[in-house]
C-alpha positions in Angstrom: 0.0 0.0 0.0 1.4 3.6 -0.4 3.2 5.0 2.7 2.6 8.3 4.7 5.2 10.3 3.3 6.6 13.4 4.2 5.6 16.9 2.5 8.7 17.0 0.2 7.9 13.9 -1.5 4.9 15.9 -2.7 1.8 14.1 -4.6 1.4 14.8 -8.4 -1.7 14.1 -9.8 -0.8 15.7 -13.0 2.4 16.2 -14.5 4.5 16.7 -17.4 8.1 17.7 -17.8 8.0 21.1 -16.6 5.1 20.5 -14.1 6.2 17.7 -11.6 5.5 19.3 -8.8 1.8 20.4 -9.1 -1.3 18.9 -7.2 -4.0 20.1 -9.3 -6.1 17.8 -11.3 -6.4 18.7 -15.1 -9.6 17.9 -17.0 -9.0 14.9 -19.0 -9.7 14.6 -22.7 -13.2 14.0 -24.1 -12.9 10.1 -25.5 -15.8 8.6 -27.4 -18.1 6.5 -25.3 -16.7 3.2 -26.0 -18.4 -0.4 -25.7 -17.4 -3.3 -23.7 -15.8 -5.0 -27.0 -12.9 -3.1 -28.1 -11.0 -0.1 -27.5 -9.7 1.5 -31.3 -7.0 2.0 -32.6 -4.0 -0.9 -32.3 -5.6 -2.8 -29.5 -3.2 -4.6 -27.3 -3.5 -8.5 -27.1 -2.2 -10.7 -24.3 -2.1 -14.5 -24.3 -5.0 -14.8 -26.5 -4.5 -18.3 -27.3 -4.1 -19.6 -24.0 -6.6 -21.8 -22.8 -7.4 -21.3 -19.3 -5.5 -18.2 -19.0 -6.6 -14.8 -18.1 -5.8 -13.0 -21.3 -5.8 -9.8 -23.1 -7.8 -8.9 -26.3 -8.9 -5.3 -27.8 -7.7 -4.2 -24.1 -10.2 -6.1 -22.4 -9.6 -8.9 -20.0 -11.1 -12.1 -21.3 -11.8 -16.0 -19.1 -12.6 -18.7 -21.5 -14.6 -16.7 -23.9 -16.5 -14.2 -21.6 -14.8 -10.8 -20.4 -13.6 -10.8 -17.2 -14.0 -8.0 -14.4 -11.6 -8.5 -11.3 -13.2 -8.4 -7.3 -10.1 -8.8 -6.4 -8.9 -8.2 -2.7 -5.5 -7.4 -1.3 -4.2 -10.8 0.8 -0.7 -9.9 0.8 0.7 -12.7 3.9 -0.8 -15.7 2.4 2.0 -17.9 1.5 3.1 -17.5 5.2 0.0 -17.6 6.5 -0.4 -20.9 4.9 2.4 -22.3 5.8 3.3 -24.9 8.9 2.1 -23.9 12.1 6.1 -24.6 13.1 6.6 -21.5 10.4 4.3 -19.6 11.9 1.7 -19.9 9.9 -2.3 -20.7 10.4 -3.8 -22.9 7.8 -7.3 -23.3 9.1 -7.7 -19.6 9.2 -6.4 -19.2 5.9 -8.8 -21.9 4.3 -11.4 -20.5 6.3 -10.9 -16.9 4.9 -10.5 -18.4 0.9 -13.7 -20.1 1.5 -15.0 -16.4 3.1 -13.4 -14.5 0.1 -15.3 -16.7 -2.3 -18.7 -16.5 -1.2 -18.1 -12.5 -0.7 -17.9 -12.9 -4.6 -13.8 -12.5 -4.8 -12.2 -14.0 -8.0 -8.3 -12.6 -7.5 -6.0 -11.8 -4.8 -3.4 -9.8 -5.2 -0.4 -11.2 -3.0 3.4 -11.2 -1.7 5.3 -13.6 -3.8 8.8 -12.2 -2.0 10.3 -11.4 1.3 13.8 -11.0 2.3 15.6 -11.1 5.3 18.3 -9.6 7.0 21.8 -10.7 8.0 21.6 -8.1 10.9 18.8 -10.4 12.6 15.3 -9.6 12.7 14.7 -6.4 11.1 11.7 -4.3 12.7 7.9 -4.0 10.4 9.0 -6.9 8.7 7.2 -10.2 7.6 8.8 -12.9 9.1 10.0 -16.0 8.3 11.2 -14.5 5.1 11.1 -16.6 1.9 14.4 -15.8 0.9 17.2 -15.4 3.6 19.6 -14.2 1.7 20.3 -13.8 -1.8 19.5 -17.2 -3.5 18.6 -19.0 -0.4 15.1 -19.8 0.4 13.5 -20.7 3.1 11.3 -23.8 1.9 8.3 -24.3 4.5 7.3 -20.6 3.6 7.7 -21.7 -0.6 5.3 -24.7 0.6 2.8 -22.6 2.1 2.7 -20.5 -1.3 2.5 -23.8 -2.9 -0.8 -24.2 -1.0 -1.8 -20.9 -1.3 -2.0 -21.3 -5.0 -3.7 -24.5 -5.0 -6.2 -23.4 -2.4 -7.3 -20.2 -4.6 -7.7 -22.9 -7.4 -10.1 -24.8 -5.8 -12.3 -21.6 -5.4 -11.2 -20.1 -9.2 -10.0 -17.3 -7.7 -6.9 -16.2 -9.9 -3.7 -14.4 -7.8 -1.2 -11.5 -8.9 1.8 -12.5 -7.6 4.1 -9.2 -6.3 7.7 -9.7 -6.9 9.2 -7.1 -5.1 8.4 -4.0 -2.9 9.9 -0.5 -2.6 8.9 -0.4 0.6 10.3 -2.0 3.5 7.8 -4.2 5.1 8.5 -7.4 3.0 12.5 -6.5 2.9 12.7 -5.4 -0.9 14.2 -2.9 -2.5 16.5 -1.5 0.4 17.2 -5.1 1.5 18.6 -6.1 -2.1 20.5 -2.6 -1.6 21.9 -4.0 2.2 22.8 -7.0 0.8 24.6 -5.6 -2.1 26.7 -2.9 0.4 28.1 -5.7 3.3 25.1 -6.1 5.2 24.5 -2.1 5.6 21.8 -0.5 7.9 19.2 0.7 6.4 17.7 4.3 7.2 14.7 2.8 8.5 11.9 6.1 8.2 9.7 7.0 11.5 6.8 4.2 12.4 3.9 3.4 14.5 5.4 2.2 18.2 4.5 -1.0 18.0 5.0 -1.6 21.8 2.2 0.7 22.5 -1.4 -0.9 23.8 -3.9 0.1 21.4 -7.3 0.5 22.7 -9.5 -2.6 23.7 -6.8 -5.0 23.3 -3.5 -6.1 25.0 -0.5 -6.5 22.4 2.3 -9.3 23.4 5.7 -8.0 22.5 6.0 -7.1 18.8 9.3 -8.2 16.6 11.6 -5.9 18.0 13.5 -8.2 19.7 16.5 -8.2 22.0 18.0 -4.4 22.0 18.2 -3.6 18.3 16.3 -0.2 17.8 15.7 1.0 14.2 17.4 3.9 13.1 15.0 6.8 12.9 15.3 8.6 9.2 12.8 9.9 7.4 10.6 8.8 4.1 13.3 11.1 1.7 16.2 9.1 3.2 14.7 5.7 3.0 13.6 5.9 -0.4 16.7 7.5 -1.9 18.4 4.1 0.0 15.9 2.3 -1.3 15.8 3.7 -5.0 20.0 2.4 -5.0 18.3 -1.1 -5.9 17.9 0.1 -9.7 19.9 3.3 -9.8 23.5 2.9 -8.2 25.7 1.8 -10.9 28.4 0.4 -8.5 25.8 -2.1 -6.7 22.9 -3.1 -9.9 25.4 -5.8 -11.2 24.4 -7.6 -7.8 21.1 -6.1 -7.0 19.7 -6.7 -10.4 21.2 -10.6 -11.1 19.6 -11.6 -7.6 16.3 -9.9 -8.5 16.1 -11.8 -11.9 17.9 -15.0 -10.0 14.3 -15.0 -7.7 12.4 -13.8 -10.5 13.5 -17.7 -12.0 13.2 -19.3 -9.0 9.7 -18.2 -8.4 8.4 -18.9 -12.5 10.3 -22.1 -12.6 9.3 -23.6 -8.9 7.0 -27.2 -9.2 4.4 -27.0 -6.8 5.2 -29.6 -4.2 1.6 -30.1 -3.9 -0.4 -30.0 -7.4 3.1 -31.0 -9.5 1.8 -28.0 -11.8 5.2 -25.7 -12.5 4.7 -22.1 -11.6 4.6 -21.1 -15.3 2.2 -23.3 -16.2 -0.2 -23.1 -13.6 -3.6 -20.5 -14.7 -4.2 -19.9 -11.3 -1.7 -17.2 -11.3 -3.1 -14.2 -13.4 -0.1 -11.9 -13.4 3.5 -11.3 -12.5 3.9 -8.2 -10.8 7.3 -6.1 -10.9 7.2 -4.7 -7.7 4.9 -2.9 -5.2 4.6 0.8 -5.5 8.0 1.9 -7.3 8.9 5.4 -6.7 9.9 7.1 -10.3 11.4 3.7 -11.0 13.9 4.2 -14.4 11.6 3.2 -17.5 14.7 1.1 -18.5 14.5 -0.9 -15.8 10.7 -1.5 -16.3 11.0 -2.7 -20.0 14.0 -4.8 -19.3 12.7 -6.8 -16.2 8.9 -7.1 -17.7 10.5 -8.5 -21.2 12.5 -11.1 -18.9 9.6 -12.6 -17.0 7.8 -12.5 -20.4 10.5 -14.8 -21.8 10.1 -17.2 -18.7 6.6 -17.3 -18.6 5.1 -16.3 -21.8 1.3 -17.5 -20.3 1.0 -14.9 -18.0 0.2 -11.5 -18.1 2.6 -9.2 -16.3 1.9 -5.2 -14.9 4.6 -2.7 -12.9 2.2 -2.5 -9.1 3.0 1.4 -9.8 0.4 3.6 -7.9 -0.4 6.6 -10.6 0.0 10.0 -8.3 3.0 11.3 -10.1 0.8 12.5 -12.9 0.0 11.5 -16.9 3.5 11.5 -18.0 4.5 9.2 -15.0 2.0 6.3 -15.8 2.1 6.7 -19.7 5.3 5.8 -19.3 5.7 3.1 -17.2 2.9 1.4 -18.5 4.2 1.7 -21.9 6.6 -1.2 -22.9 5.2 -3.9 -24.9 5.5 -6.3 -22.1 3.7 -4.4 -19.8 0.2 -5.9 -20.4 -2.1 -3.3 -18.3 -1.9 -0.6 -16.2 -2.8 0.2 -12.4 -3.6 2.3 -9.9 -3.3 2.8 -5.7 -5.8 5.3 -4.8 -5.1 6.2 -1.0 -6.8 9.9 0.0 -5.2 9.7 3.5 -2.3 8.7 3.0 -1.8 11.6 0.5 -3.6 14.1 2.8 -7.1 14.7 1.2 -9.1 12.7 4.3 -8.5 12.9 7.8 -10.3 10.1 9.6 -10.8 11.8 12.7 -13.3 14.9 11.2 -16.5 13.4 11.9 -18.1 16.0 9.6 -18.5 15.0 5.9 -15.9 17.6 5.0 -13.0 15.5 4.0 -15.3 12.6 3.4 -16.5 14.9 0.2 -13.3 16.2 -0.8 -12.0 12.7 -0.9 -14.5 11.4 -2.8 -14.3 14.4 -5.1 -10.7 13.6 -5.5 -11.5 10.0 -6.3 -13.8 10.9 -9.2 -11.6 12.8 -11.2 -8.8 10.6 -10.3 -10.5 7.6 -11.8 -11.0 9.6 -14.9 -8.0 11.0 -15.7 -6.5 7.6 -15.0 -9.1 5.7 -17.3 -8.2 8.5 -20.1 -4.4 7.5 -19.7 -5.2 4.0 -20.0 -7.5 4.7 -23.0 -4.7 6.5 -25.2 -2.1 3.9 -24.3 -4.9 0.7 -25.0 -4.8 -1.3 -22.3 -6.5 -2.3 -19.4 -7.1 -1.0 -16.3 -7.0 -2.3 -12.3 -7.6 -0.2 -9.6 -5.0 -2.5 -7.5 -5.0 -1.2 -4.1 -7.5 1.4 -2.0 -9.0 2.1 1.1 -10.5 4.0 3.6 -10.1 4.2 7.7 -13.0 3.1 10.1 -14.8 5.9 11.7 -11.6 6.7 13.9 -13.4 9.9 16.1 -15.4 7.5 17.6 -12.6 5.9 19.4 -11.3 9.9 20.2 -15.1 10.0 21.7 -13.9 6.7 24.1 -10.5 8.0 24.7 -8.0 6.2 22.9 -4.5 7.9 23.3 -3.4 9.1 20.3 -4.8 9.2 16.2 -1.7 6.0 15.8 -4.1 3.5 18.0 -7.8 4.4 16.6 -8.3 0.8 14.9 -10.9 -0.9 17.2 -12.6 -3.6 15.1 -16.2 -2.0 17.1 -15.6 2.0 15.5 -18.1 1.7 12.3 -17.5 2.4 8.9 -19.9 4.5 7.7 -17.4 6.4 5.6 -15.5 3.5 4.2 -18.6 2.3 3.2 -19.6 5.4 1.4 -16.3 5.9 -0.1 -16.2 2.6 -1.3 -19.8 2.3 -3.0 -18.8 5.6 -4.9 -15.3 4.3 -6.3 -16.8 0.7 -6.5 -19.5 2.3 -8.6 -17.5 4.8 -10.7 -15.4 1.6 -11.8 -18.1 -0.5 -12.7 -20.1 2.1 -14.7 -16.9 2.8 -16.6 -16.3 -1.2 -17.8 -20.0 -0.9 -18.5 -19.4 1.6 -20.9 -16.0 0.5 -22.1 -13.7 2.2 -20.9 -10.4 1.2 -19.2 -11.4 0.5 -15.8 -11.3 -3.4 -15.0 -11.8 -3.9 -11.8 -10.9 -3.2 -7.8 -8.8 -4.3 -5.2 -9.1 -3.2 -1.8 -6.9 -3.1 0.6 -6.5 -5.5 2.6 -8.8 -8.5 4.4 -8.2 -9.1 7.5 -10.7 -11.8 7.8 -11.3 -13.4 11.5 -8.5 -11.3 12.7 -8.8 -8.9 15.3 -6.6 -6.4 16.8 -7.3 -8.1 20.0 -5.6 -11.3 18.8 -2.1 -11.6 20.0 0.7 -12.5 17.6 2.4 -15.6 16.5 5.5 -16.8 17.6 7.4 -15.1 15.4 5.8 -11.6 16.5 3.8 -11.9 13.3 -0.3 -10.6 13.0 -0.9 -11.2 9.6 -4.0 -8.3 9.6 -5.1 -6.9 6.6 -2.3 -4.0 7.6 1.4 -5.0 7.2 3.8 -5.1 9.7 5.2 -1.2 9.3 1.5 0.0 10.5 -0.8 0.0 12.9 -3.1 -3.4 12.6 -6.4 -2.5 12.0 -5.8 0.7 9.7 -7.1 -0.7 6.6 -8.2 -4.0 7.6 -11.5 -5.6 5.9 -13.0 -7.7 8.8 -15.1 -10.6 7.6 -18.3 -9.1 9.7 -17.7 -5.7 8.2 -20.8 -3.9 6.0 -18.5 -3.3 3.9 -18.2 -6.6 2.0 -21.6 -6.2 0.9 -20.7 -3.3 -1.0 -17.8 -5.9 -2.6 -20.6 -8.7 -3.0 -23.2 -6.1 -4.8 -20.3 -5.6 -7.1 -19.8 -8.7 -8.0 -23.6 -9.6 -8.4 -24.0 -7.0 -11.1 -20.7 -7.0 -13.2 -22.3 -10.9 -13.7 -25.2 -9.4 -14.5 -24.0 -7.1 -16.7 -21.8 -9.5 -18.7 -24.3 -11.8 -19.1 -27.1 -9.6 -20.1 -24.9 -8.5 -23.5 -23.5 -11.8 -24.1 -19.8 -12.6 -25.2 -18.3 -9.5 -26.2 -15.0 -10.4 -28.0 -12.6 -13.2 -27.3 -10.2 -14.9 -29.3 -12.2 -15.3 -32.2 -12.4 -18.8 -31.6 -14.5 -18.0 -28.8 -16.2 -15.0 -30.1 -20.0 -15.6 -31.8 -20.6 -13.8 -35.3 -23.2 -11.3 -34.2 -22.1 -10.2 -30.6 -24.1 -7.8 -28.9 -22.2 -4.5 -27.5 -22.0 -3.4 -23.9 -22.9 0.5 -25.5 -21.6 3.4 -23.2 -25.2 4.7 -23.7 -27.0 2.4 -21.9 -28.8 3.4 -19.0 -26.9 4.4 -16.3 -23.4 3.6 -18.1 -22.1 7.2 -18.7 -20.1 9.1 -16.4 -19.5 12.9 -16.9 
């Protein structure tokens, strides 16, 4: 998810060249009102001969011979959370929560396919066991709980984009590669939630600082310059860069120890995702890394995880290589200072939601010009935090009590649920959602695993709770409804493209002037 970041690293929602620095929205171009069946002009095509494969035609995401609209869900800890109990994992939770995910209506998960570890010892807001412990080494009971994972999600059709990387510092990424690569270096860890603090309503056991190692405090312009060495210092990419594409092999080329299916092979796995929210990453890098997983795994479709607040020329960009098959987006209106969760007023609640709207259009415009799909991969929204102010909870960091309603999520969410559906209604770029993150049966009364681990919707470097879906929360019926009607809505126009094996000689259009469809 994207980080709190300090003032400097300012957000852009539109930029070129000369205006990088600004925050105000411009007005996207007026596109044609487009149908569900193709996008003009050189349409971008993905795997479209591939079976049982998600794949890519006219810049529409296609299953078998039906389009395909994601309800996906964020569910990044799975392949520890289904591993051994001895690992730390839980795997009747996990299968409990797959089997909660697919009644909600969920058809994708978006999940960590990576984590590093330290040579320094247990590194603070860090998953733990890590999957690989040091460059090249891998820790196998974690590889056999993403081995289950995958087969689990298979039993329920849900499809997974698996995340290879992360440019933040919760899974080990970037600025681990960059420790490794400079003798085991300390990396300027930015300020965090104290995680020895008792949030309200619940008593936490010690957390995985262990023993007397204390991060170092730096800040978010610090971290990600460190970080940001993983692709941009010359004198450490010949290390940093062979072990990234060493894991990127090990990871396409592993046989499940459970199904006997090979990684590559397997169409449970929609897409091979570069990394997790790359900041300004270089383009070279982009078109170099997503060419190489398409060599090793030509099946599957393959996007950057980039978030889309740096502006137009940012995401055009990025999303441009050939072998990036569609773009995304990370909407997160507190995190980039548009809602504050503790006005109970509607004030912010509007502005956000304001924000949103023209957010998803500009972005959907982008998309349109460079003709390919569009996910909304990652966004979310705070419970109704003054609540817990009302009861006395210490300070805005501890506000996460599974009992404070969500009366704005859920607002917030039916408008940006809604905006994307009407938009692949009318055929535009929009594709689906993801939001971040379920939580499931986890609560922030639960006390953590052995290994200091929570596994909430929220990753280790925040506060549990923050963004978490619980599995009793209103919310998911907003997630359900959307799922209800994009089958509706597919079915109602029949099959609208395809390979043209699949696709029928008089198809009828999804038309962007159906009732309802059009957006301003």
């Amino acid at each position: 998810m994207a980080m709190v970041i300090s003032r400097s690293a300012t957000l852009v929602i539109q930029c070129d060249t000369q205006q990088r620095k600004s925050t105000r929205i411009r007005q996207s171009q007026t596109h044609k009102k487009l149908s569900l069946q193709a996008v003009p002009h050189e349409p971008h095509h993905a795997n479209s001969s591939r079976g049982d494969f998600i794949y890519i035609e006219n810049a529409r995401f296609y299953k078998g011979c039906s389009p395909h609209y994601l309800v996906s869900m964020n569910y990044w800890g799975v392949m520890n959370l289904a591993a051994d109990t001895s690992a730390g994992g839980n795997l009747t939770r996990f299968k409990t929560e797959v089997q909660q995910l697919s009644k909600i209506g969920v058809n994708n998960v978006r999940i960590m396919a990576a984590s590093e570890a330290s040579a320094r010892g247990i590194q603070p807001y860090r998953m733990y066991p890590a999957l690989m412990e040091s460059p090249g080494k891998y820790n196998e009971p974690i590889f056999v709980g993403l081995d289950r994972a995958l087969v689990e999600f298979a039993k329920y059709n849900i499809t997974v984009i698996m995340t290879l990387n992360n440019a933040w510092d919760w899974s080990g990424g970037y600025s681990q590669y960059v420790s490794w690569a400079t003798n085991n270096s300390q990396i300027p860890y930015p300020r965090s939630w104290d995680p020895n603090a008792n949030p309200p309503y619940g008593n936490w056991s010690q957390n995985n600082l262990r023993g007397s190692y204390q991060p170092q405090l730096g800040n978010w312009d610090g971290f990600i310059g460190f970080a940001g060495r993983f692709y941009n210092d010359t004198s450490i990419t010949h290390l940093t860069q062979r072990w990234f594409k060493d894991h990127i092999k090990a990871v396409v080329n592993r046989v499940n120890t459970i199904s006997g299916i090979t990684y590559k092979d397997d169409p449970t796995i929609m897409t091979w995702e570069l990394t997790n929210e790359p900041q300004d990453p270089p383009l070279s890098w982009i078109a170099e890394t997503s060419a190489y997983i398409k060599s090793l795994a030509p099946n599957h479709l393959v996007t950057v995880g980039f978030e889309g607040k740096t502006g137009e020329w940012w995401f055009k960009r990025v999303h441009s290589p050939k072998s990036i098959d569609y773009t995304c987006g990370h909407l997160w209106v507190q995190n980039w200072g548009i809602y504050d969760p503790l006005d109970p007023t509607e004030k912010s609640l509007v502005a956000a939601e304001q924000f949103a709207t023209e957010w998803l259009k500009n972005l959907s415009s982008w998309s349109l010009d460079l003709h390919k799909p569009l996910v909304l991969e990652e966004f979310g929204m705070a419970r109704d935090e003054w609540q817990n102010v009302a009861k006395g909870a210490p300070t805005s960091f501890y506000l996460y009590d599974a009992r404070a309603t969500t009366t704005h999520k859920d607002r917030f969410f039916q408008l940006v649920i809604s905006h994307v559906v009407e938009y692949f209604k009318a055929g535009k770029a929009w594709q689906g959602t993801g939001p971040w993150a379920y939580g499931g049966i986890w609560r922030p009364t639960d006390k953590r695993n052995a290994f200091g681990q929570a596994w909430a919707g929220d990753p280790p470097h925040e506060p549990p709770g923050w963004y978490d879906l619980y599995d009793t929360d209103p919310t998911l019926k907003i997630i359900s409804a959307q799922a209800r009607n994009v089958s509706e809505i597919i079915k109602s126009h029949g099959h609208s493209g395809g390979s043209a094996k699949c696709r029928p000689q008089h198809s009828e259009k999804i038309s962007a002037t159906s009732p309802g469809s059009g957006l301003p």
